[in-house]
C-alpha positions in Angstrom: 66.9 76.2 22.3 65.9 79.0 24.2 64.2 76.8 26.7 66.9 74.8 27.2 68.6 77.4 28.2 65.9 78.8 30.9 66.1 75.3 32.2 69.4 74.8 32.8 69.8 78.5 34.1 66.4 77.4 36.6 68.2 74.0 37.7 71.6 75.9 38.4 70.1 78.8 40.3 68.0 76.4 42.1 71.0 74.4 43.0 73.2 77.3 44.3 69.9 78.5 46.5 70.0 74.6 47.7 74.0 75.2 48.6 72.9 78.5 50.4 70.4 77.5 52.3 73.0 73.5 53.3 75.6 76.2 54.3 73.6 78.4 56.3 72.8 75.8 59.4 74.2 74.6 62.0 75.5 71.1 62.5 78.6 69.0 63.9 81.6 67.0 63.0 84.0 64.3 64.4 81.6 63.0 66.9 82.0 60.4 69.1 80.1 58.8 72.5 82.2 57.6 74.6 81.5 55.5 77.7 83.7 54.6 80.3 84.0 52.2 83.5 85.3 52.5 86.2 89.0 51.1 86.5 88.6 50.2 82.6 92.2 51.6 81.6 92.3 53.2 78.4 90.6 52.0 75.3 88.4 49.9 77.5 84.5 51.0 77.4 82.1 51.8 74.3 83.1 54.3 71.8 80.6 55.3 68.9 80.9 57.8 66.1 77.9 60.1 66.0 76.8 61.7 62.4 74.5 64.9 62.5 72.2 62.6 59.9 71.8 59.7 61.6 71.4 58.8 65.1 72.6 55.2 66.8 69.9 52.5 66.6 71.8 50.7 69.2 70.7 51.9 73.0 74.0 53.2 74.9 74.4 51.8 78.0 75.4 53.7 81.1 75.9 52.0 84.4 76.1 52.7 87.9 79.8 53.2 88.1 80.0 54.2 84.5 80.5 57.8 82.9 79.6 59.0 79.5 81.5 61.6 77.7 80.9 63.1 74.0 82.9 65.4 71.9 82.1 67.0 68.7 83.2 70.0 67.1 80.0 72.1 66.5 79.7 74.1 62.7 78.3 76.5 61.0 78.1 75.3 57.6 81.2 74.1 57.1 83.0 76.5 59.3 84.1 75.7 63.0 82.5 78.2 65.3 81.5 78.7 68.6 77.7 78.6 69.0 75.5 80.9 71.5 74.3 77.3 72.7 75.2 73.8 72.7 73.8 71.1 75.4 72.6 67.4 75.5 69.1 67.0 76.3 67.7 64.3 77.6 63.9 62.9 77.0 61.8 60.5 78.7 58.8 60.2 76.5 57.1 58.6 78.6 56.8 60.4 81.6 56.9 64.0 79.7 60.4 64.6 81.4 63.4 66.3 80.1 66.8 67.4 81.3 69.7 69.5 79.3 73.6 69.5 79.6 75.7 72.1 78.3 78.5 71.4 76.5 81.9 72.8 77.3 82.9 74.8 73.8 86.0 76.5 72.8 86.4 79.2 70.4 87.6 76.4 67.8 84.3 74.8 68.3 85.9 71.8 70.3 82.8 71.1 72.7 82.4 68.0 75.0 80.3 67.1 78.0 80.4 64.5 80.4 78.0 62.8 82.8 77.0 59.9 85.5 74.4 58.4 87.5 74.7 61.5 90.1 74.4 64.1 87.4 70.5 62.7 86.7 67.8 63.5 88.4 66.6 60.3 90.3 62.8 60.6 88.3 64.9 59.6 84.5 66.9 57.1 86.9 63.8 55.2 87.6 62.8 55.4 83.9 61.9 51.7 82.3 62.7 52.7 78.8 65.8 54.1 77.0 66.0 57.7 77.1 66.6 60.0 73.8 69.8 61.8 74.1 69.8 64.9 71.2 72.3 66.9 70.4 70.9 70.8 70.5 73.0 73.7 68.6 71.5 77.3 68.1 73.1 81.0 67.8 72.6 84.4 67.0 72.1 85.0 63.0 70.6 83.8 60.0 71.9 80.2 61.0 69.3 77.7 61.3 70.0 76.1 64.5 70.4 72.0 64.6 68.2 69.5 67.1 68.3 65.9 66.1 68.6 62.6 68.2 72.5 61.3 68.6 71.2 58.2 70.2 69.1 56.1 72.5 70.3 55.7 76.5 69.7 53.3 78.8 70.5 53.3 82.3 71.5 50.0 84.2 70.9 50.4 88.1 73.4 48.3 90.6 70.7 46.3 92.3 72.8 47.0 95.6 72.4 50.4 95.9 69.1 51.7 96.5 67.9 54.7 94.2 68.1 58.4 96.0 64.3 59.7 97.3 62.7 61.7 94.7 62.7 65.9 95.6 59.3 67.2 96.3 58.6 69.6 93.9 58.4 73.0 94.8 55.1 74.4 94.4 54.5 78.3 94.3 51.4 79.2 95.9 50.0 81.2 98.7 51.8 81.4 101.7 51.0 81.5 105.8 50.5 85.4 106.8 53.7 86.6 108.4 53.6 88.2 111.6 56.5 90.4 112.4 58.3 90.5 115.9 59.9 93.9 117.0 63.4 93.6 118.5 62.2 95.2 122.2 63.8 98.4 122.7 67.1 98.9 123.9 66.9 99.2 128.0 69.1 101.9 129.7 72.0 99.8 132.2 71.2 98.9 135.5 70.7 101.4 138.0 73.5 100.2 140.8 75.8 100.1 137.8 74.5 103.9 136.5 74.4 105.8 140.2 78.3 104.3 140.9 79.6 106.0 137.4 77.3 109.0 138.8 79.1 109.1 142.0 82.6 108.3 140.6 81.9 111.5 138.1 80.7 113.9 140.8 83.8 112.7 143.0 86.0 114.5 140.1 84.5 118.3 141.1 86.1 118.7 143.9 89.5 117.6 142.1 88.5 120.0 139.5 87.7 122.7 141.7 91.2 122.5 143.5 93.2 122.6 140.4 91.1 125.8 138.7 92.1 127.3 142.2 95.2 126.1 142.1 96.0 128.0 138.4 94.9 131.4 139.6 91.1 130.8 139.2 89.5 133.9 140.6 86.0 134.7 141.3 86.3 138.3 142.2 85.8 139.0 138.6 82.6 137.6 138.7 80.2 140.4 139.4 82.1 142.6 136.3 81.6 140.0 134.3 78.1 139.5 134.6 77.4 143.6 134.5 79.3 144.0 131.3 77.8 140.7 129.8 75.5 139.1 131.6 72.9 137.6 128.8 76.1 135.6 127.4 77.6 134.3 130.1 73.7 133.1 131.3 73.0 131.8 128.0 76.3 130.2 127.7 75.9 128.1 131.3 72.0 127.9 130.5 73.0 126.0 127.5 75.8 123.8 129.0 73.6 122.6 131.6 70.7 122.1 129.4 72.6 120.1 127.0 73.5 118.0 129.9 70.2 117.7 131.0 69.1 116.4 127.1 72.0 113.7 127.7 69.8 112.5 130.8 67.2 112.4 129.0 68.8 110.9 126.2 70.1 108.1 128.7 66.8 107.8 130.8 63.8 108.2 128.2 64.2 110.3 124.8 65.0 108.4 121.6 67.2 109.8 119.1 64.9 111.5 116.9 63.8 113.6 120.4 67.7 114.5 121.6 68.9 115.9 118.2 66.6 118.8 117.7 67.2 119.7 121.4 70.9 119.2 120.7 70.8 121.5 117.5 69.4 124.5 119.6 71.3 124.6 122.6 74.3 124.1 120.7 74.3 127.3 118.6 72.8 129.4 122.0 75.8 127.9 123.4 78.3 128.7 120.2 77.3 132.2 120.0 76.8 132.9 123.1 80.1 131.4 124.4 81.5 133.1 121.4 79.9 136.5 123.2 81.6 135.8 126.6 84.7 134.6 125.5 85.2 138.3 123.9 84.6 139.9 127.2 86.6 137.6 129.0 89.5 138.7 126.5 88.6 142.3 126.9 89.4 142.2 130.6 92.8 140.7 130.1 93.9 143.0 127.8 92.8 145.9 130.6 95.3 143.9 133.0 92.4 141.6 135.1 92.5 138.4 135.9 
């Protein structure tokens, strides 16, 4: 009695672990191939039901002008679910060659794909035997993930059209030394075009002269202010002129990297300086001078 028992209690835990382990893969349902010529109309064309169990012993065929289409609803278990992956692949055993599709999948599980003759590669459209078309479905988790041939596919060529050159394969390997080629640098603008803008600048002195004049400019003042200053007022014109002398440099020979140190000197003799002879420029005014 008592083994009777164990056995029955064995077969039933055995059958629930065989339950489990059904439940926990993945799978599809309501599948169907599907192919369609061109200008058919609807209904016209092949339609087959696929079953994850058993694949099609009859070859599909897919024409020149034709397109293929399958839907299924992908599972897990007996749940409808979105997998991490679902694609068609695509086998010729013959010449070692494969080729994947994904499926299109909504959250509902609702996946379909659809192809033609320009969606192969022209190396499976030169194939002499039917290809194997599986059916591929794998995620994340404990899920055992499904791969199992749907059905076998042959492609008919239109004797008219000739078949697209195979693609050289691209081959990694070493490549030809590369020898770089320097921009030249940047030459300084002609020199007719340089001494006119020279010329046409220099022609504004005299201008400038006239109108300082002209203001109440006067140069009497210029003695006092070099007694009670004079290291400011020389540093301060020292350091004008020498940052125009770094600009012709700049413009004639320097580079960059030479101007802006040169740049960062003179200009703070010049602020400080400036700053220095400004004051005593401000001190005479006050004392009535101009």
């Amino acid at each position: 009695m008592r083994l009777t028992n164990l056995l029955s209690q064995t077969a039933l835990l055995v059958s629930a672990l065989h339950s489990t382990a059904l439940a926990a893969s993945w799978t599809f349902a309501d599948g169907s191939v599907n192919v369609a010529a061109k200008g058919a109309g609807v209904g016209g064309g092949l339609k087959e039901q696929l079953t994850p169990s058993t694949a099609l012993t009859t070859p599909v065929k897919l024409g020149a002008a034709d397109s293929l289409k399958i839907t299924l609803t992908t599972q897990d278990g007996k749940t409808a679910k979105r997998p991490h992956q679902a694609f068609l692949l695509l086998q010729d055993s013959s010449k070692k060659l494969d080729v994947s599709y994904p499926f299109s999948v909504k959250e509902s599980g609702k996946a379909k794909v659809e192809l033609t003759h320009k969606d192969l590669p022209s190396q499976l459209l030169r194939s002499t035997t039917p290809l194997s078309a599986s059916i591929v479905i794998a995620s994340f988790g404990s899920s055992a993930g499904y791969n199992s041939e749907a059905f076998p596919l042959t492609i008919e060529l239109d004797p008219n059209v000739p078949l697209p050159a195979a693609e050289t394969p691209e081959r990694y390997g070493k490549l030809p030394e590369i020898h770089h080629i320097f921009r030249p640098h940047p030459k300084s603008p002609n020199v007719a075009i340089s001494g006119f803008f020279l010329l046409a600048t220099l022609g504004t002195l005299p201008a400038l002269l006239g109108v300082w004049l002209y203001l109440g400019g006067n140069v009497n003042h210029l003695s006092k202010a070099l007694s009670d200053a004079p290291l400011s007022h020389a540093l301060f014109l020292g350091s004008v002129i020498g940052i125009e002398g770094v600009f012709f440099l700049y413009y004639t020979a320097w580079n960059l990297f030479q101007a802006l140190p040169a740049l960062g000197v003179l200009g703070v003799v010049a602020f400080f300086s400036g700053s220095r002879a400004l004051t005593e420029v401000q001190e005479r005014r006050l004392a009535g001078l101009r």
